[in-house]
N, C-alpha and C positions, 0 to 999 in steps of 0.2 A: 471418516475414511480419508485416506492420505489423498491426495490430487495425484494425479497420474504425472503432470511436470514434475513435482519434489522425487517420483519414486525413479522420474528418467533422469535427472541431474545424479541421484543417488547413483545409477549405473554409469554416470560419464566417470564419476568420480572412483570409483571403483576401477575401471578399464584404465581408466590413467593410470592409478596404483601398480594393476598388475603390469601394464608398461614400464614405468618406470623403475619397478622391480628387478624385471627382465634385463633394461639398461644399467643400473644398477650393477647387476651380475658379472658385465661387459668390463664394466670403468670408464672411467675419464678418458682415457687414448682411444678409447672406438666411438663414443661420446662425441667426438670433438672430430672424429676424422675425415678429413676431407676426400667426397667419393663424388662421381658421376650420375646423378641417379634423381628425381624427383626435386631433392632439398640437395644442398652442398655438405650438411649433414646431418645425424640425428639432433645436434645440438640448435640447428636452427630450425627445423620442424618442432621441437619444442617447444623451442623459445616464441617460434608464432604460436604456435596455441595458446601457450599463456598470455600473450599480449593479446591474443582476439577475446580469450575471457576475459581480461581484465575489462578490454572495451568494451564488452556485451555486459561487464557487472556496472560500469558507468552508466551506459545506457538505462538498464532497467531497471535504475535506482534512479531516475529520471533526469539525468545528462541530457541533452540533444546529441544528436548523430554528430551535429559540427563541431561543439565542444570535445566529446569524447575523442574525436579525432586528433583534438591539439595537446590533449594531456599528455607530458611528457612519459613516454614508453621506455619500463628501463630496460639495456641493454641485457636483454638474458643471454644471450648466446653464447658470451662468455664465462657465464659461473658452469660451476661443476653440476652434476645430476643431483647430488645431494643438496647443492641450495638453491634448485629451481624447485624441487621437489618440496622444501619447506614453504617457497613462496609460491607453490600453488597451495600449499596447506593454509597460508594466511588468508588464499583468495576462496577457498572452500567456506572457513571459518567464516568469510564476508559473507559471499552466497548465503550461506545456511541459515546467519542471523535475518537477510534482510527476509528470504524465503519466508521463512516461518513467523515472520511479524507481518504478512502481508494478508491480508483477509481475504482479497480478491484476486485470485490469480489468474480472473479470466475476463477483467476489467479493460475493454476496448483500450488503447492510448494510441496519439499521433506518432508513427513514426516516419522522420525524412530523413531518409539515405540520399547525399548530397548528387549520387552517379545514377539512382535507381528511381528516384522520386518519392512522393510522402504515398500511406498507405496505412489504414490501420491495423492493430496486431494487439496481440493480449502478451501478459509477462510470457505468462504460459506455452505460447510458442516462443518470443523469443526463448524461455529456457531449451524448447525443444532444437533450435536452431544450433544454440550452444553445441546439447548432445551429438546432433546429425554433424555438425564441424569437428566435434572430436573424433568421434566416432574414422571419420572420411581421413583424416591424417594420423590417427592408430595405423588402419591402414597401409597410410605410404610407410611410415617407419616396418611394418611388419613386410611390405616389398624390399623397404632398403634390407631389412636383417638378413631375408632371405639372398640377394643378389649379394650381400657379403661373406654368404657361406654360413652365417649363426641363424639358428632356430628364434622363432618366435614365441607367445603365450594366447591361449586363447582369450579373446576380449568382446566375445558376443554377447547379446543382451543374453539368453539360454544359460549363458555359464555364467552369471549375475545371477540369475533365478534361482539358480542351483548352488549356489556359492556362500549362502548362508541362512 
């Protein structure tokens, strides 16, 4: 039986998709356009997403919290939708290999968050932590779409379920 984290990363990864679809549909000029609102814009809402998965795939590929923090983070907020888009497909393809080479996905491990303190956790949530952080800024982008006058996509776990 699948673990319930692979089948909840499976939905982060999907709701990104239909996200960035959605953006996609927009282009570049709304992508990039500077608004009032949560993020300065979709493109930097984004672009931390992908930088906080990258540093959650550092992590639980067993980085320390202080490491991962100084690995240089590349500038996404300047590419276009289309090549964040492939560079979260890089960082999926990461995710997926180490996931499924992992035996124990619910193997206690030390984590210290240098602001929060140490505490331990299994991959397993951190993957779910992942989800609940995308999850929380699909969100903000789907307030910004709306307070810009454009429609949003639905990206609830229900419409995952039902989606294939």
């Amino acid at each position: 039986m699948t673990h319930h984290a692979l089948k909840m990363y499976d939905y982060h990864v999907w709701a990104n998709k239909e996200m960035f679809n959605r953006l996609v549909e927009l282009g570049d000029e709304v992508y990039h356009q500077e608004m009032q609102s949560v993020f300065p814009s979709f493109s930097k809402v984004v672009s931390h997403m992908y930088i906080v998965d990258q540093l959650w795939f550092h992590i639980v590929s067993g980085t320390s919290m202080t490491e991962a923090l100084e690995i240089e983070k590349v500038e996404s907020d300047t590419k276009s939708i289309e090549e964040i888009i492939t560079m979260f497909n890089e960082l999926t393809k990461q995710y997926r290999n180490f996931l499924n080479r992992h035996d124990d996905l619910d193997k206690m491990l030390m984590l210290d968050i240098p602001w929060a303190g140490r505490r331990e956790t299994s991959i397993s949530e951190m993957v779910m932590h992942i989800t609940t952080h995308g999850a929380y800024h699909r969100g903000n982008i789907t307030a910004m779409l709306r307070q810009n006058g454009y429609s949003s996509v639905t990206t609830d776990l229900t419409s995952f379920w039902y989606s294939g």
